[in-house]
DOKOLLUM-277362 format. One record per atom (N, C-alpha, C): x, y, z. Coordinates in pm, whole numbers, padded with zeros to 5 digits, always signed. Layout:
<pts>
XYZ
...
</pts>
This chain:
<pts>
-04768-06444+00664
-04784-06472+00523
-04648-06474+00453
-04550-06403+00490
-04392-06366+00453
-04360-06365+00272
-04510-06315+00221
-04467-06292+00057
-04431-06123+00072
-04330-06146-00022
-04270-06000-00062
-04325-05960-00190
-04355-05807-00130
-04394-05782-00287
-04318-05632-00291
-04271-05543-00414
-04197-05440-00452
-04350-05393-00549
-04352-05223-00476
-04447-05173-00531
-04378-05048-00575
-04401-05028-00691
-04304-04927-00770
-04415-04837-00829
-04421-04697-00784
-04462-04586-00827
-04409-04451-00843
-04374-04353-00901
-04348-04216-00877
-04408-04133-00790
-04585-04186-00769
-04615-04080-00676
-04659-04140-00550
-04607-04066-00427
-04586-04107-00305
-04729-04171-00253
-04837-04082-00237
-04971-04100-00229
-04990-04245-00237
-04947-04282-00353
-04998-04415-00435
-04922-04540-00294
-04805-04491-00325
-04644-04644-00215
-04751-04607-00119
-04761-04498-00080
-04831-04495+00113
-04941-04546+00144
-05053-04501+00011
-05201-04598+00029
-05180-04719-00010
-05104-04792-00102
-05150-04900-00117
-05024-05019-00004
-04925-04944-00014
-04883-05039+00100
-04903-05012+00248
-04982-04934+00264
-05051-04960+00424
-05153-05053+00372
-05213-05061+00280
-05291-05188+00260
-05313-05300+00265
-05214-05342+00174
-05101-05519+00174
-05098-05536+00263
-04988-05436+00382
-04918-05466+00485
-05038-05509+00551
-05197-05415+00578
-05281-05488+00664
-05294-05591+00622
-05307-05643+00508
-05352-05825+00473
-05258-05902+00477
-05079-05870+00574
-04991-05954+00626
-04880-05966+00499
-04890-05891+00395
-04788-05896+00312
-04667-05813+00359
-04516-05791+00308
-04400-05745+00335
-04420-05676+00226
-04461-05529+00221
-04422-05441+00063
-04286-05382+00101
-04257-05349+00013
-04123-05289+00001
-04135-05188-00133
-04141-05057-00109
-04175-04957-00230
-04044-04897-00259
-04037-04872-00348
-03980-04787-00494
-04029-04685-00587
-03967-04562-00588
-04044-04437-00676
-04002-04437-00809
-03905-04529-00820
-03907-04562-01002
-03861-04675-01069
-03823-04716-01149
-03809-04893-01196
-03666-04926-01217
-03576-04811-01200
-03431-04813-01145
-03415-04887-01053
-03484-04850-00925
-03455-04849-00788
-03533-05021-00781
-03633-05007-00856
-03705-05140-00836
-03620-05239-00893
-03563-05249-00987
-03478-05335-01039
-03347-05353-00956
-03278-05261-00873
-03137-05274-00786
-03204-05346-00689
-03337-05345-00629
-03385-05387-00506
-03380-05552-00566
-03439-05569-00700
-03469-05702-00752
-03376-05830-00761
-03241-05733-00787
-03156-05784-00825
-03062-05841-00696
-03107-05792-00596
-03058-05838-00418
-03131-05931-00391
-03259-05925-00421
-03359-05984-00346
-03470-06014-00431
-03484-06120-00498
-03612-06114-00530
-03741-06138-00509
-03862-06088-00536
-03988-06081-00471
-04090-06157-00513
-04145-06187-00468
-04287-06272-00514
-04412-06226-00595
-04399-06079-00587
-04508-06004-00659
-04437-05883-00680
-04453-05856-00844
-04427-05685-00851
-04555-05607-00909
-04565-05519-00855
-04678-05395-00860
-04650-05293-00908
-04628-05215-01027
-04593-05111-01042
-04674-05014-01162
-04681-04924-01174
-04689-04795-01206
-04706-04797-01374
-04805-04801-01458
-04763-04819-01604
-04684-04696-01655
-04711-04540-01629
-04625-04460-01644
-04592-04405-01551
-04413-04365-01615
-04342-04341-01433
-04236-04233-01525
-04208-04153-01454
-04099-04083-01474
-03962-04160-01564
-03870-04154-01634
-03757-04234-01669
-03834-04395-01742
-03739-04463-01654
-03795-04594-01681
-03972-04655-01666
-04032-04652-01773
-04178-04726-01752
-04197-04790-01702
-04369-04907-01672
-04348-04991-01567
-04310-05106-01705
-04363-05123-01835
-04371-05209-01916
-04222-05254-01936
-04122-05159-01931
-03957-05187-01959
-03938-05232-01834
-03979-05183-01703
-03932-05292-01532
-03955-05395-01601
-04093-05448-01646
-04163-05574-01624
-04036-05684-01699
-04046-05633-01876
-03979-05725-01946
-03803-05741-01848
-03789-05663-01762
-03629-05646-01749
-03622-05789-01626
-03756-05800-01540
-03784-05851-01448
-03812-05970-01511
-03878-06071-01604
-03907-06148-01667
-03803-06224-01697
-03691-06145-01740
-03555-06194-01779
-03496-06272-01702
-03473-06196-01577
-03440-06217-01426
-03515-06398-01360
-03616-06344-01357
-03755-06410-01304
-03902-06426-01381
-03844-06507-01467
-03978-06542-01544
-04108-06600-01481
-04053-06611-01368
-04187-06668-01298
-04277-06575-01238
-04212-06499-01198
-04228-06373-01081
-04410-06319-01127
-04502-06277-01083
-04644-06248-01136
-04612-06100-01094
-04672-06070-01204
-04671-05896-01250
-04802-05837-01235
-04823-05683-01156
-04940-05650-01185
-04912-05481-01209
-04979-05471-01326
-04964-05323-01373
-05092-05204-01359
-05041-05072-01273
-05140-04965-01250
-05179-04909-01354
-05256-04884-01413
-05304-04760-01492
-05405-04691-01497
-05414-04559-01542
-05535-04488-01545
-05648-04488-01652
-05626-04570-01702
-05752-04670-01784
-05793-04758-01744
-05871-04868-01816
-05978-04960-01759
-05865-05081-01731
-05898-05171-01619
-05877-05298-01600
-05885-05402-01681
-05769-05454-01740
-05766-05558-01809
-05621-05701-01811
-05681-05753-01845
-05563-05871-01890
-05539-05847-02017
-05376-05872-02063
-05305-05871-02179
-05221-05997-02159
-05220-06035-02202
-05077-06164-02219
-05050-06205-02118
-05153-06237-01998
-05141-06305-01881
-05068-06187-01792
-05085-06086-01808
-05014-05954-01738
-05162-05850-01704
-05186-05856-01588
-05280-05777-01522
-05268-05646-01473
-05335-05539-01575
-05355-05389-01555
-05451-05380-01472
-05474-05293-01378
-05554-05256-01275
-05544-05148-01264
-05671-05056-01277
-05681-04913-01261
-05625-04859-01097
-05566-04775-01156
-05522-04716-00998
-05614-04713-00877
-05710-04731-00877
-05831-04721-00718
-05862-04850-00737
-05784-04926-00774
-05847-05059-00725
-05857-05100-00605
-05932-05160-00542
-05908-05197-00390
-05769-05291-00355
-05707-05290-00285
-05619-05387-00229
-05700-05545-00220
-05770-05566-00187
-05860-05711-00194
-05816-05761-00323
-05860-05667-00416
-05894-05723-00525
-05742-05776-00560
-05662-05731-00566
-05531-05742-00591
-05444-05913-00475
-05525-05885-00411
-05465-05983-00278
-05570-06120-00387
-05692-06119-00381
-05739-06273-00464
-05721-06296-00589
-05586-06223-00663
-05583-06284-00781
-05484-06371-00755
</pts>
């Protein structure tokens, strides 16, 4: 499949379950524990999908996103949170237990 995606969370649990996930459905994740690290990774390499964390220690996921947009306006964004699933401005929140599927057919 050779899409890259950068999955940016603070808590480990989260990088380990959800990218043993991807990785089974043939994606390349590449994780990050905060939106520092996700942005130095971005800025080498950029990815086809970012996944990250709506609140994170330091940098939020909402300040990655706009910083990433700048960069790569094309790039498709999908944001975790511990509220309900929704679309905002063509930017997709997904509650943290979402299945990996669901995330792979959007």
């Amino acid at each position: 499949m050779d899409k890259r995606i950068v999955l940016v969370d603070d808590e480990e649990i989260i990088l380990n379950t959800y990218c043993s996930l991807l990785g089974e459905e043939g994606y390349d994740v590449i994780t990050a524990d905060s939106g520092s690290k996700a942005l130095e990774m971005f800025y080498q390499q950029p990815f086809d999908l970012v996944i990250t964390d709506l609140a994170m220690m330091g940098e939020d996921g909402l300040s990655l996103l706009e910083k990433i947009k700048t960069i790569s306006p094309a790039t498709p964004l999908i944001v975790f949170t511990g509220t309900r699933s929704r679309v905002v401005n063509e930017l997709w929140f997904f509650r943290k237990k979402v299945e990996a599927v669901q995330i792979v057919n959007i």
